[in-house]
MARRONU-934048 format. One line per 4 residues: number of its first residue (from 1); their letters; for each residue x, y, z of N, C-alpha, C. Coordinates in nm, 2 decimals, padded with zeros to 4 digits. Layout:
// MARRONU-934048
NUM> A> X,Y,Z,X,Y,Z,X,Y,Z  ...;
***
This chain:
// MARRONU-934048
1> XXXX> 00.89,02.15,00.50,00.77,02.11,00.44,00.79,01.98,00.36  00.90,01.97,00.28,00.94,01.85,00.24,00.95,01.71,00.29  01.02,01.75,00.40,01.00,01.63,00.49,00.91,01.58,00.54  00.75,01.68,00.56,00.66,01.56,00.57,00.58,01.58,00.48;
5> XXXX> 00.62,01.54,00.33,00.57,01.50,00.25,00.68,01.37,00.24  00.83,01.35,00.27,00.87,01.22,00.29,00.83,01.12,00.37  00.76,01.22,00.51,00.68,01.12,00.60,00.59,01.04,00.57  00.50,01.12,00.53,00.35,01.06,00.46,00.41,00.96,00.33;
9> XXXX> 00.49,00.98,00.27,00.56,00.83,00.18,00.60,00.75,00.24  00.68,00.79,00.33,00.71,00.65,00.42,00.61,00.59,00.46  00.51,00.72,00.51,00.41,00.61,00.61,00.32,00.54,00.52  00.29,00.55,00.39,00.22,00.54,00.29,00.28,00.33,00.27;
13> XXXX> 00.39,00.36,00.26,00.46,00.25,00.21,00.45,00.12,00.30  00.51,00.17,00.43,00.50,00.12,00.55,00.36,00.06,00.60  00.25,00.15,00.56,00.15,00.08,00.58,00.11,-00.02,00.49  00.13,-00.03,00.34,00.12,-00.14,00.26,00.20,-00.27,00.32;
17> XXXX> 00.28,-00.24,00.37,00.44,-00.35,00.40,00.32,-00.39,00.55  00.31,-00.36,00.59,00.27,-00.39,00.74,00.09,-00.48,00.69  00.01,-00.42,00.58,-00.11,-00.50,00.54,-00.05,-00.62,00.53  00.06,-00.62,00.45,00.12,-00.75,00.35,00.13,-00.84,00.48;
21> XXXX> 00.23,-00.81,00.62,00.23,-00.90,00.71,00.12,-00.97,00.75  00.00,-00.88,00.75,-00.15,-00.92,00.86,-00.18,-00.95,00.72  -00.16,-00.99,00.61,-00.22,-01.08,00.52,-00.19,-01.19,00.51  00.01,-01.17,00.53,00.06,-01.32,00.53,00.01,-01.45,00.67;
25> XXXX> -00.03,-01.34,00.77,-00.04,-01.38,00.88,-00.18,-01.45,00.92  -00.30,-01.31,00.87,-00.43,-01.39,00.90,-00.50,-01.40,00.82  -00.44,-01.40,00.66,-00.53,-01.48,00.54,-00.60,-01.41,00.52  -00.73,-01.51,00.48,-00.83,-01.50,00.42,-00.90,-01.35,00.49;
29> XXXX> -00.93,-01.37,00.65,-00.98,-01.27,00.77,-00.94,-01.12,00.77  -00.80,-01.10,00.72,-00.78,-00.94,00.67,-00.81,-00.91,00.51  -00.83,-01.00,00.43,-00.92,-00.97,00.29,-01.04,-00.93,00.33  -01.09,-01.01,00.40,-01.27,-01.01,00.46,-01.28,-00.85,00.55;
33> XXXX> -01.19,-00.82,00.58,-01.19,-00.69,00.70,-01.16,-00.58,00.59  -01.04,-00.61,00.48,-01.09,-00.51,00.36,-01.19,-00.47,00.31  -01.26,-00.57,00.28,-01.38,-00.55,00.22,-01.48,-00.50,00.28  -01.52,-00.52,00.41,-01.63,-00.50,00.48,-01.61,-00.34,00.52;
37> XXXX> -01.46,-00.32,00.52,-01.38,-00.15,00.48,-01.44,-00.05,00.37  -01.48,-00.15,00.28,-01.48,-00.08,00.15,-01.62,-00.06,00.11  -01.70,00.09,00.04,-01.81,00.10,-00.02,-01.81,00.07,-00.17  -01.91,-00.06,-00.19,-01.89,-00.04,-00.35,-02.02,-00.01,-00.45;
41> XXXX> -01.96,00.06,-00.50,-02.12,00.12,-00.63,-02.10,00.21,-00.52  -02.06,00.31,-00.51,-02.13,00.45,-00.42,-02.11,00.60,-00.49  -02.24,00.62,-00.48,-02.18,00.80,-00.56,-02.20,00.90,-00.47  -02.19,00.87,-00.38,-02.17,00.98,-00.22,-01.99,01.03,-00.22;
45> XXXX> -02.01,01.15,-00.25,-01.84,01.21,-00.26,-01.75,01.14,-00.13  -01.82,01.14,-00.01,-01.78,01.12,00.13,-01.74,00.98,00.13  -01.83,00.88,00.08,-01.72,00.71,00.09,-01.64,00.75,-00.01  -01.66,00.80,-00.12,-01.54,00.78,-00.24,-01.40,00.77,-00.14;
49> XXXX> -01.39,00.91,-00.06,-01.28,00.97,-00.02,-01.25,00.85,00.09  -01.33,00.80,00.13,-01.32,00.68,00.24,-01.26,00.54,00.21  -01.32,00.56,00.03,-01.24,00.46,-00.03,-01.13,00.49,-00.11  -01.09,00.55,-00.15,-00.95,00.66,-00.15,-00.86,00.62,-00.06;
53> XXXX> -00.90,00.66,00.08,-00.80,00.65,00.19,-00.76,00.50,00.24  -00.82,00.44,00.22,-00.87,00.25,00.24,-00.79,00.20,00.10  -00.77,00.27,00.00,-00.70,00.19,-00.11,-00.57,00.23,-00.10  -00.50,00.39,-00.05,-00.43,00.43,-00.04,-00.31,00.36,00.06;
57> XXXX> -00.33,00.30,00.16,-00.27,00.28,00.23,-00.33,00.13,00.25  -00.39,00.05,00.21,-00.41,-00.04,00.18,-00.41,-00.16,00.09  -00.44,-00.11,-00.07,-00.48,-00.12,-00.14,-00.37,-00.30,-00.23  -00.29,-00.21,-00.25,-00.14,-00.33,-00.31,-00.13,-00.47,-00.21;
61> XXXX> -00.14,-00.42,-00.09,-00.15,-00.60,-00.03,-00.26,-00.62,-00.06  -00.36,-00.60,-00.05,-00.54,-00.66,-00.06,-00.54,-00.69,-00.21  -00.51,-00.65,-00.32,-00.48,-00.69,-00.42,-00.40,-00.79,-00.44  -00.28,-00.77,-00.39,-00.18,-00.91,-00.39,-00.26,-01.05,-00.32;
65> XXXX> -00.32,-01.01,-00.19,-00.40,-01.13,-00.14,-00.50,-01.18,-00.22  -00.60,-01.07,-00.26,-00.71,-01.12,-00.37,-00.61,-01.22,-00.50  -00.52,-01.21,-00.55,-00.39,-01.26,-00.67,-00.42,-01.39,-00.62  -00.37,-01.40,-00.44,-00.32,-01.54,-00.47,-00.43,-01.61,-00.37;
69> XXXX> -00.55,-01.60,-00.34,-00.64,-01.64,-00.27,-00.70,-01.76,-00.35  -00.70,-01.81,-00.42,-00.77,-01.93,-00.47,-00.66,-02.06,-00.46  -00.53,-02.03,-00.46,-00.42,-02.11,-00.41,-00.41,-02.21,-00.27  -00.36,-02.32,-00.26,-00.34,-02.38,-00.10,-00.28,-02.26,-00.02;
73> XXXX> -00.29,-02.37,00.10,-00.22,-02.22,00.19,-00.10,-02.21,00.23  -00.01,-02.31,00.16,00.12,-02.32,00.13,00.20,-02.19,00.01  00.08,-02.26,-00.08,00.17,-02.14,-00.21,00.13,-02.02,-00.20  -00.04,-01.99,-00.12,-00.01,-01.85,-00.11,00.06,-01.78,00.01;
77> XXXX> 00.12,-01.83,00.07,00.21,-01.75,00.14,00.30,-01.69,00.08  00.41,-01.87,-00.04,00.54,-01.80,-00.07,00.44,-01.71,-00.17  00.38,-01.71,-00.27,00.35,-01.60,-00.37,00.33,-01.48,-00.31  00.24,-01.49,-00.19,00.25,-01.34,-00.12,00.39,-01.27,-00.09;
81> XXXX> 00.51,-01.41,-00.02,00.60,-01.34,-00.01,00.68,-01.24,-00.11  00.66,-01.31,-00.26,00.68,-01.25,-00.34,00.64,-01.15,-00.41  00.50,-01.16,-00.38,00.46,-01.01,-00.42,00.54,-00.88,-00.31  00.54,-00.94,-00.20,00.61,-00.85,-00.10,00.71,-00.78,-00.11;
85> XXXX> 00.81,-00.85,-00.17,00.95,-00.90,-00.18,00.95,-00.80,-00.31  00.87,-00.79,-00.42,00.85,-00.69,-00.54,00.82,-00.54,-00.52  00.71,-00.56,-00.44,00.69,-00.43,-00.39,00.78,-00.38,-00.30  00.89,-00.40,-00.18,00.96,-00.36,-00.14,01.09,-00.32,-00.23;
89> XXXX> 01.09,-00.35,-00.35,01.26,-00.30,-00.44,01.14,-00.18,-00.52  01.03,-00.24,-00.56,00.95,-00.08,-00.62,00.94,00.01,-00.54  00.91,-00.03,-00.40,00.87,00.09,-00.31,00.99,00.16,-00.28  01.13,00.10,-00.27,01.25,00.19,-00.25,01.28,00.25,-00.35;
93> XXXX> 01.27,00.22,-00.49,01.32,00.24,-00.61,01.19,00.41,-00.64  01.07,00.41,-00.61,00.98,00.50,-00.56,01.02,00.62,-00.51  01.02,00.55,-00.36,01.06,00.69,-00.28,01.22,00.72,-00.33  01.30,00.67,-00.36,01.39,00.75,-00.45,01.42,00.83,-00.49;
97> XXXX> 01.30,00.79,-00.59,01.29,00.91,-00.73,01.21,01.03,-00.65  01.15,01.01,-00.57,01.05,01.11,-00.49,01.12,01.18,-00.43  01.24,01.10,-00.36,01.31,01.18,-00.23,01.44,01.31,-00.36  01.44,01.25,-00.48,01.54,01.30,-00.54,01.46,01.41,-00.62;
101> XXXX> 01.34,01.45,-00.58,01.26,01.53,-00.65,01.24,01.62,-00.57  01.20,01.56,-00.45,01.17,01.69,-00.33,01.38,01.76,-00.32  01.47,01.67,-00.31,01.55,01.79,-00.30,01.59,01.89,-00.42  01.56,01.86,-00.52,01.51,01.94,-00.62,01.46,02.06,-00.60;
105> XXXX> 01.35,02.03,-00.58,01.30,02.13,-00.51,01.31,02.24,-00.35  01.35,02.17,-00.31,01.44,02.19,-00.19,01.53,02.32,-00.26  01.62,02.31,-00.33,01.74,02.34,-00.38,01.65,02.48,-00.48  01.50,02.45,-00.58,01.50,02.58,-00.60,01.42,02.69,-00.50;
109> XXX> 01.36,02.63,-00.40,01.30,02.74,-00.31,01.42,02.81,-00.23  01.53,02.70,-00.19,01.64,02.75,-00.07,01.74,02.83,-00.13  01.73,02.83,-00.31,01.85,02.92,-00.37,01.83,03.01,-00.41;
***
């Protein structure tokens, strides 16, 4: 059971890392595709969770792109790169602590 709760982290992560490329890649056009993704002002339980799932595996690049979107389109690359480049040592330094939690746990159900 543990391990696919490591899956769903990985894939969790992997999808931010893979936004960040289609951000470095098509700019402005995957901001605009977030957005048109997203319901705002809504009190319908059902988008919440739509926006939930849309921020979840989304969220950290589209933020990082919104950061550096008023920039040329020289510096927001490297700044994107950098945000990238940040979130990849937090995302390992993350599942880490996660992976070193679940065998924790691992260890009191198996003993």
């Amino acid at each position: 059971m543990t391990e696919l709760v490591r899956i769903a982290i990985l894939g969790i992560l992997a999808s931010q890392g893979g936004y960040f490329l289609a951000i470095f890649f098509g700019g402005r056009l995957m901001i605009d595709w977030y957005e048109w993704g997203y319901f705002h002002n809504t009190n319908n339980f059902f988008l919440k969770i739509a926006n939930g799932f849309t921020a979840t595996f989304f969220g950290i690049a589209y933020w990082a792109g919104k950061r550096v979107d008023h920039h040329n389109w020289f510096l927001k690359r490297i700044y994107l790169l950098g945000y990238a480049f940040v979130y990849m040592i937090i995302g390992i330094i993350v599942y880490d602590i996660l992976d070193y939690l679940l065998r924790v746990i691992e260890g009191f159900i198996y003993t």
